[in-house]
SERO-4910 file (N, C-alpha, C, O; in steps of 0.05 Angstrom, whole numbers):
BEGIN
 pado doro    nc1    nc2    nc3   cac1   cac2   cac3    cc1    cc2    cc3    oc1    oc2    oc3
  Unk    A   -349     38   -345   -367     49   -326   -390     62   -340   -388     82   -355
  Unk    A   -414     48   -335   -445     68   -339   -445     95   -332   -449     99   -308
  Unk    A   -441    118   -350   -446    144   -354   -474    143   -329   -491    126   -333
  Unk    A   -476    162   -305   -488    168   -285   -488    150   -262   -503    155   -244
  Unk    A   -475    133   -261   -468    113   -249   -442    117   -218   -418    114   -221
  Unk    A   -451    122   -204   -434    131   -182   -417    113   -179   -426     90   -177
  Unk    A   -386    117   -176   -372     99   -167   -348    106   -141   -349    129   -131
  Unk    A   -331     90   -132   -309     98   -113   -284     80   -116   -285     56   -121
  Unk    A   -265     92   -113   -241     78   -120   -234     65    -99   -221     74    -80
  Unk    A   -240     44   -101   -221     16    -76   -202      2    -73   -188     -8    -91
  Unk    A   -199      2    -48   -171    -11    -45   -172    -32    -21   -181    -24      0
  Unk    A   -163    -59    -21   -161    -72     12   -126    -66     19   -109    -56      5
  Unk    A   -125    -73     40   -103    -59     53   -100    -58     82   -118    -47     96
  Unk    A    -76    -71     95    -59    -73    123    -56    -46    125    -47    -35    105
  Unk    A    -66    -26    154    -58     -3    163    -32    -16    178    -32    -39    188
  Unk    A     -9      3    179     12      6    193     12     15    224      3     38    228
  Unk    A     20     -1    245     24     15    263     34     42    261     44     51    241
  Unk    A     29     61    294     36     88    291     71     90    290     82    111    282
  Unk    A     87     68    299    117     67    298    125     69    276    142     86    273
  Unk    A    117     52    253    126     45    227    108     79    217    126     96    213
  Unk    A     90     87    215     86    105    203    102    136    213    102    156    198
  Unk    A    114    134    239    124    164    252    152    150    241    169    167    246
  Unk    A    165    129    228    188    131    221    197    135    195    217    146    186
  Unk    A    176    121    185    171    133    153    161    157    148    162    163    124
  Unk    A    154    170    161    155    202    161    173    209    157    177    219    135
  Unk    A    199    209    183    215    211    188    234    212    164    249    229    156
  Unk    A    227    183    155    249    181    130    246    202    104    263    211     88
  Unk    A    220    206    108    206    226     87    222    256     90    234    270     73
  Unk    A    218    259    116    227    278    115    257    291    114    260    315    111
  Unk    A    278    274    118    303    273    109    306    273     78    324    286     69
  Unk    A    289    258     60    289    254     36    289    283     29    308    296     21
  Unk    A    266    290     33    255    321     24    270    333     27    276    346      7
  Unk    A    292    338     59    302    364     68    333    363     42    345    382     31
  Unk    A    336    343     42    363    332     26    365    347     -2    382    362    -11
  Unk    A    333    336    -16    332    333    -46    310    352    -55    294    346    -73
  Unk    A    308    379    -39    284    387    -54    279    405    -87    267    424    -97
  Unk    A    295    387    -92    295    406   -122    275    375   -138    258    375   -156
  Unk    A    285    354   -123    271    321   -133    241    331   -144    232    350   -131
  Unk    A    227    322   -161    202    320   -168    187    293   -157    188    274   -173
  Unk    A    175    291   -135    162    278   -118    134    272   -121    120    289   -131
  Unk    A    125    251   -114     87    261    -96    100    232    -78    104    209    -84
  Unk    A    106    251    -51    112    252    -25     80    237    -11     57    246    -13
  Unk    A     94    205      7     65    202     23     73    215     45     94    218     56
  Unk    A     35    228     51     37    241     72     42    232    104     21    219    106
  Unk    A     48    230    119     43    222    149     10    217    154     -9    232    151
  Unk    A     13    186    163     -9    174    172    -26    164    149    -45    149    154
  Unk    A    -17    171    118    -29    158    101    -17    130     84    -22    121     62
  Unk    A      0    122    106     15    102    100     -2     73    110    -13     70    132
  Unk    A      1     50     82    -14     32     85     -7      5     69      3     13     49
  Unk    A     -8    -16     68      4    -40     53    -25    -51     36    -44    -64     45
  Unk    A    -22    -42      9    -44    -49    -17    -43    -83    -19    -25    -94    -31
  Unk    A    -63    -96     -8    -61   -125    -13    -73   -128    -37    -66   -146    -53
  Unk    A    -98   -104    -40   -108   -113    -71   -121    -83    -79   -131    -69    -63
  Unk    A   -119    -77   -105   -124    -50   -107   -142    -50   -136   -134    -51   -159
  Unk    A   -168    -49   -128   -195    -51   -146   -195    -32   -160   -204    -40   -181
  Unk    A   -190    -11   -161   -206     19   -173   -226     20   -173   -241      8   -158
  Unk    A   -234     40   -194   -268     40   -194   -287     23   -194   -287      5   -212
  Unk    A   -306     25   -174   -318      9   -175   -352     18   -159   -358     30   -138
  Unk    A   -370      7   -179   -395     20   -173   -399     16   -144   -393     -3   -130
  Unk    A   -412     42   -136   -428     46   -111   -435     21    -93   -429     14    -71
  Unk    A   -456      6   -122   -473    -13   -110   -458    -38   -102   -471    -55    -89
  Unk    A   -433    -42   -108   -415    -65   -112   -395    -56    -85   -379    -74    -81
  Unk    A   -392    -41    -73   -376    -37    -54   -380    -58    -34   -362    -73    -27
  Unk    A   -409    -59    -23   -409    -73     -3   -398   -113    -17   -393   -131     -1
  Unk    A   -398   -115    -44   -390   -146    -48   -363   -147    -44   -352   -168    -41
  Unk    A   -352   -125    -45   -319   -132    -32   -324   -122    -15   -324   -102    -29
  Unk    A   -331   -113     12   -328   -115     43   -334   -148     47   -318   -160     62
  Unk    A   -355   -162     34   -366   -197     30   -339   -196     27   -328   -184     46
  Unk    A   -326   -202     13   -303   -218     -3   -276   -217     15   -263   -237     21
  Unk    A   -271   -190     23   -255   -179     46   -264   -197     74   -246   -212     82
  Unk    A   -284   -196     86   -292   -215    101   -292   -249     97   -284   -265    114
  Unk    A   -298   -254     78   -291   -288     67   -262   -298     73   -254   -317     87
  Unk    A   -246   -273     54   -218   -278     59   -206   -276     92   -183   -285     97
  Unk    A   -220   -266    109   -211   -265    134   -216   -285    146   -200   -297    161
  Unk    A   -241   -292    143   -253   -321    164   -236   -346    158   -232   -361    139
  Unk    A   -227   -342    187   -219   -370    203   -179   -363    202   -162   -379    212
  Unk    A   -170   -330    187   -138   -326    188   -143   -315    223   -161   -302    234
  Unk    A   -122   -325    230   -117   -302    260    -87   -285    252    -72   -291    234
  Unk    A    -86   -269    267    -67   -244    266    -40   -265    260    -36   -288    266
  Unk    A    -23   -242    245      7   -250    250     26   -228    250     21   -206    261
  Unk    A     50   -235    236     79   -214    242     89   -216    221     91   -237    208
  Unk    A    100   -181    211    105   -176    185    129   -164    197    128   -161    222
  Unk    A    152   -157    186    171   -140    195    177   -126    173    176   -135    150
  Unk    A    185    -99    179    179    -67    160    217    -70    156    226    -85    173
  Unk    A    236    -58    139    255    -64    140    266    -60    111    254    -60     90
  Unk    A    289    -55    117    301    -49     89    286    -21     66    262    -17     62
  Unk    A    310     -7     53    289      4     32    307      9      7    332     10      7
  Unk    A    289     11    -18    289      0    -40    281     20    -61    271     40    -51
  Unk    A    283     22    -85    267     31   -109    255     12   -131    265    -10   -135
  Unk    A    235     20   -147    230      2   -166    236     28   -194    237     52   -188
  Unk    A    238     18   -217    250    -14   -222    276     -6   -215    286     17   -211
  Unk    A    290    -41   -215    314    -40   -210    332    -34   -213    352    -34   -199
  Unk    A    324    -24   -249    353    -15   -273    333     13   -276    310     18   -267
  Unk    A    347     25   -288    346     59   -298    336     76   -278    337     71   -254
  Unk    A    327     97   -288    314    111   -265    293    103   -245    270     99   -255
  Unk    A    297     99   -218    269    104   -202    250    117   -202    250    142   -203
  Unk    A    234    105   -201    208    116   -198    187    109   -175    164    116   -176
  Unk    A    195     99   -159    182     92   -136    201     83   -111    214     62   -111
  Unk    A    199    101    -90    215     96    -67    199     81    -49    176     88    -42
  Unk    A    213     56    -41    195     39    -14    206     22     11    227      9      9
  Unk    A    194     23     28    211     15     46    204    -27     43    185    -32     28
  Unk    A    216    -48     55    215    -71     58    200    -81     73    203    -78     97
  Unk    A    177   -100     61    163   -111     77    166   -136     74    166   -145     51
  Unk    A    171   -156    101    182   -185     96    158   -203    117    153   -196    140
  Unk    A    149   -221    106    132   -234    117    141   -272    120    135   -292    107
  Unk    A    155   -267    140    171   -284    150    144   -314    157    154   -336    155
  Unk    A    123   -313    162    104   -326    167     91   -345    146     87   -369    150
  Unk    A     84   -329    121     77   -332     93     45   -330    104     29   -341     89
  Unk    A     37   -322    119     12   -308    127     -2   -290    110    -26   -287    106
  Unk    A     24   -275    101     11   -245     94     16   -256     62     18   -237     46
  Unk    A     17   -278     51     16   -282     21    -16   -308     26    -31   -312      7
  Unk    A    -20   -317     43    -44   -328     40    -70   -312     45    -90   -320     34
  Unk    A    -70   -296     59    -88   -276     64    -93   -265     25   -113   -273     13
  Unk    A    -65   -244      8    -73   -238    -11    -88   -265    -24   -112   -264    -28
  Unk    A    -74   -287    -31    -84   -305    -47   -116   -309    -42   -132   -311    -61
  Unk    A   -123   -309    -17   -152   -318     -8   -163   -292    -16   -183   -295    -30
  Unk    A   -157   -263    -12   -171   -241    -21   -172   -236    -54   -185   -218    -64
  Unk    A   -157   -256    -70   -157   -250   -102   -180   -271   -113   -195   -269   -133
  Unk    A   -177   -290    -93   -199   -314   -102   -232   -303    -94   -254   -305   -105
  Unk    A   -222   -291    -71   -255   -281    -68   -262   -252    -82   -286   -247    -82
  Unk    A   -251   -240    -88   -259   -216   -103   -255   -228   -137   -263   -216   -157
  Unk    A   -245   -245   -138   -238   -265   -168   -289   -271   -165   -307   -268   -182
  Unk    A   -290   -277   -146   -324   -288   -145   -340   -262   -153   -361   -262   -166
  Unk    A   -332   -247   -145   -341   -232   -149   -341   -208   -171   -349   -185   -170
  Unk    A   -329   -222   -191   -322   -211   -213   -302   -191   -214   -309   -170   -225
  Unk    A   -279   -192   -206   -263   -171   -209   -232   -187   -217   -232   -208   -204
  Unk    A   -216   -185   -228   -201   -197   -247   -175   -200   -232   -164   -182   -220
  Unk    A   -166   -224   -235   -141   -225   -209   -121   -214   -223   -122   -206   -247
  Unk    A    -99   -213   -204    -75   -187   -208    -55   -219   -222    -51   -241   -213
  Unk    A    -47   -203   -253    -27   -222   -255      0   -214   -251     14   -234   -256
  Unk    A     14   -192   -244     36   -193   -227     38   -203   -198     21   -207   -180
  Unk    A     68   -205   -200     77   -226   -173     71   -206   -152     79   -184   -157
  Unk    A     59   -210   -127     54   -193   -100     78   -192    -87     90   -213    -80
  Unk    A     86   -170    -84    113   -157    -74    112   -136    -52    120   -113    -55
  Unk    A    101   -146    -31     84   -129     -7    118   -104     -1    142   -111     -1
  Unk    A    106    -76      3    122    -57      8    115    -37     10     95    -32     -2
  Unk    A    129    -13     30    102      6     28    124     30     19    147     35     26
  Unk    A    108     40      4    116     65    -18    109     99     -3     89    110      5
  Unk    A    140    106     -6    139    127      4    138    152    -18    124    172    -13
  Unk    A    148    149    -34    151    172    -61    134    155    -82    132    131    -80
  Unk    A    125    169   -101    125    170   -132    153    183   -141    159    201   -126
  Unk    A    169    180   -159    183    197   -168    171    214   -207    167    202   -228
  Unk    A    169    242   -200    154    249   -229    169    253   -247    157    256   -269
  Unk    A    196    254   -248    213    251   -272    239    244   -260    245    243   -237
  Unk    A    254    239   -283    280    218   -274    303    246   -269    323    233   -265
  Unk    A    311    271   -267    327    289   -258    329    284   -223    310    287   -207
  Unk    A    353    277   -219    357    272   -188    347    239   -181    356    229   -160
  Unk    A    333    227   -193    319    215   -178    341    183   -178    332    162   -167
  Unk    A    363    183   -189    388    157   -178    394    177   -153    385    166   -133
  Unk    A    404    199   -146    412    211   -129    398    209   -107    408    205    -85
  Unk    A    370    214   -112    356    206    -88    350    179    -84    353    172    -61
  Unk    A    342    160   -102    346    126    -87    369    127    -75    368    119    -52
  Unk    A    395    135    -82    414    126    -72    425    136    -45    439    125    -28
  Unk    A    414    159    -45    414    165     -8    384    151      2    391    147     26
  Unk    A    363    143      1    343    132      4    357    110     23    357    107     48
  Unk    A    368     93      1    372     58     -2    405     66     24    413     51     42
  Unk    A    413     85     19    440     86     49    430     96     69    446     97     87
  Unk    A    407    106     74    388    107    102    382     86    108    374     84    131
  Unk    A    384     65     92    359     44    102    346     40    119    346     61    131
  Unk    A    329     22    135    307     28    153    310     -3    174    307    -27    169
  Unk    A    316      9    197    320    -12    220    296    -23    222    275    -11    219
  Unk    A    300    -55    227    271    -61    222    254    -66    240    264    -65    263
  Unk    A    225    -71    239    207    -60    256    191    -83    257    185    -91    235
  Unk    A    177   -101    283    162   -118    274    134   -106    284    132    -89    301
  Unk    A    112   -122    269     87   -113    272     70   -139    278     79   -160    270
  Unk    A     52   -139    288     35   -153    279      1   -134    263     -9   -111    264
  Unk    A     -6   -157    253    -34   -156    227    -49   -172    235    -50   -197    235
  Unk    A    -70   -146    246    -92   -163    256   -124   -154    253   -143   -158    268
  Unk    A   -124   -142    227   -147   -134    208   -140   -131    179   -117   -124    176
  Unk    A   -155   -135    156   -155   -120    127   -176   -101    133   -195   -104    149
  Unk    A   -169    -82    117   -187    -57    113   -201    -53     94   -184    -53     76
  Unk    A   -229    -48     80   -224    -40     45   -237    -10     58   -249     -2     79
  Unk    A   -228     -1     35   -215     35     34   -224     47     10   -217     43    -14
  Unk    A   -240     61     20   -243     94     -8   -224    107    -12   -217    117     10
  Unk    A   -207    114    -35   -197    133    -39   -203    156    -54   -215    155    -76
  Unk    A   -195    177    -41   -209    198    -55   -191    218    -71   -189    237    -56
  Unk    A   -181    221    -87   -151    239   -104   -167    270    -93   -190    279    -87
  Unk    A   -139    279    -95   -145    317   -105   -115    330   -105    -92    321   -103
  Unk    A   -124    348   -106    -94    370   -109    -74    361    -85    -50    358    -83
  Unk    A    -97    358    -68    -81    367    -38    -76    338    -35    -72    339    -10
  Unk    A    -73    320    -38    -66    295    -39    -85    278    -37   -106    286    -47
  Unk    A    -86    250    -26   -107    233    -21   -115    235      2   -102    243     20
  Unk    A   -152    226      4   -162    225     22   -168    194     37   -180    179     22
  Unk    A   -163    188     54   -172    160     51   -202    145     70   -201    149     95
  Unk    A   -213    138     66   -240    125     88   -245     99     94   -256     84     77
  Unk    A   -239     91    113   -242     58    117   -270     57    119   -285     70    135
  Unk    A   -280     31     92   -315     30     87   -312      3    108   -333      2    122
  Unk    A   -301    -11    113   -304    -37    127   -287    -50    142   -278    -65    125
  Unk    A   -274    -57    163   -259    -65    179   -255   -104    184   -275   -115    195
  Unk    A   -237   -119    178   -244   -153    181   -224   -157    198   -204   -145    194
  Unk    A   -226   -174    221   -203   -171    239   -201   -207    230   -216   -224    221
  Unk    A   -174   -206    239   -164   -233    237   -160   -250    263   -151   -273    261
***
């Protein structure tokens, strides 16, 4: 990044209905009341969201070529159905470090949408993701490994009745960090 050069951290991204997000609260908040000695960064309620592609910084002036690219990848998808379900930690062996609930895209909708959003932000110079897309939405960070098998493991025996949705926009999104957690701002809206 060019020293004076304004930038904003981006992200495209499926918002969750208000069901899936008041239950993943929910789940949040059993986690917490359970485990609060756990070293966490806890998502907050309503800032829950499914990362199809996650840019980082990226100049000011370049924002609006991924809202383009975000839009490309939409034209001509219409809405479909994702179902929220099951939950999980990564990785699979040693300690967790990331609590998330299951997202299953029974359609294969929601893997052509990413593919068409990596090719068009791929035009626009931004470098495609070479890990495999493993759509899920993340409820914890875990910040050190004390407690934290204890907590996947009551996590993963809550598991999460599943929920169907339909997806019928991408978003791209400012994020903004601070103490107090993230802020988030939808710069552009693409409906499907």
């Amino acid at each position: 990044m060019t020293a004076g050069v304004e930038s904003w951290r981006i992200f495209c991204a499926i918002e969750f209905p208000k069901e899936v997000s008041t239950r993943a609260a929910e789940q949040v908040k059993i986690l917490r009341d359970r485990f609060p000695e756990t070293s966490a960064s806890w998502v907050r309620d309503g800032n829950f969201h499914l990362t199809i592609k996650f840019l980082g910084e990226v100049p000011r002036s370049q924002v609006e070529n991924i809202s383009n690219a975000a839009r490309r990848a939409t034209d001509g998808l219409t809405s479909f159905k994702l179902v929220v379900s099951g939950a999980g930690s990564f990785p699979r062996s040693g300690p967790a470090k990331v609590l998330w609930l299951g997202v299953e895209d029974p359609t294969g909708r929601l893997e052509v949408l990413h593919q068409r959003l990596e090719e068009e932000c791929a035009k626009e110079g931004y470098v495609k993701e070479d890990r495999s897309f493993h759509p899920h939405l993340t409820l914890a960070r875990l910040r050190r490994s004390t407690g934290a098998r204890e907590l996947a493991t009551a996590h993963r025996e809550l598991g999460f009745k599943a929920i169907e949705m339909a997806v019928s926009e991408l978003l791209v999104i400012r994020s903004e960090l601070s103490s107090s957690g993230s802020k988030y701002t939808v710069i552009s809206r693409h409906p499907l």
